[in-house]
N, C-alpha and C positions, 0 to 999 in steps of 0.2 A: 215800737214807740219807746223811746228813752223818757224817763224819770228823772227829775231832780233830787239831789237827795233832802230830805227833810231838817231842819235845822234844829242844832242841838245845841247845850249847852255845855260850859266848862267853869272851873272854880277851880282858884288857886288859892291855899291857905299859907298864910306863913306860920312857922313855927313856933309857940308858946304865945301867937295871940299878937305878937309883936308888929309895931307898924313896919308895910311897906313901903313907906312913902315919908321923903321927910320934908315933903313940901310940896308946892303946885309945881315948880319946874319938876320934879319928878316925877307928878302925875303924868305934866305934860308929854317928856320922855317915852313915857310908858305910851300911850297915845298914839306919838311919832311912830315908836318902834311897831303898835298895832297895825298902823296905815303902810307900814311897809309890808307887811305880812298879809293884808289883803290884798294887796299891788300884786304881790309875789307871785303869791298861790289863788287868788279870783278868790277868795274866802268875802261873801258877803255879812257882813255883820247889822241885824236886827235892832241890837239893844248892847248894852254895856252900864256896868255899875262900878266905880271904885269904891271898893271902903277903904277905912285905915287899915286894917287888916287884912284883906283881900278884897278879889274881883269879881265880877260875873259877867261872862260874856255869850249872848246867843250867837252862834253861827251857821254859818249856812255855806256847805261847801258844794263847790261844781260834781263833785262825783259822791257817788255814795262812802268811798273811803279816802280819804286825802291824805296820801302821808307825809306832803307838805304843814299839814294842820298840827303836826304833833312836833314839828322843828319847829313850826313859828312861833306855836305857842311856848317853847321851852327857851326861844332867845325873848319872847317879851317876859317870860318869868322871869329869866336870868338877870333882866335888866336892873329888877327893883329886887 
């Protein structure tokens, strides 16, 4: 019997507190670039929170270790 894996969570901070975002088109972006990374790698995503300063995203990946989840996550950080 295969398991799904359990969904977990990620936070990304920016450094000294500083905003990520210097407007809604950048939210938006940031969004885009999400929805390609669930396309990508089948990463379902729960929930999501932008602040001005950071994120929160629940996820939920096809396998218990996705090392898709750690490239996608690192081109949606890169973005902002």
């Amino acid at each position: 019997m295969a398991l799904r894996s359990l969904p977990g969570s990620d936070v990304s901070l920016s450094q000294q507190t500083q905003a990520i975002y210097r407007d809604d088109t950048d939210r938006f972006h940031f969004l885009e670039l999400l929805a390609e990374m669930v396309e990508r790698y089948s990463v379902e995503v729960h929930a999501y929170v932008l602040m001005d300063n950071h994120f929160h995203l629940l996820l939920q990946t096809p396998e218990p270790t996705s090392a898709g989840l750690s490239n996608g996550s690192t081109s949606v950080t890169a973005c902002v």
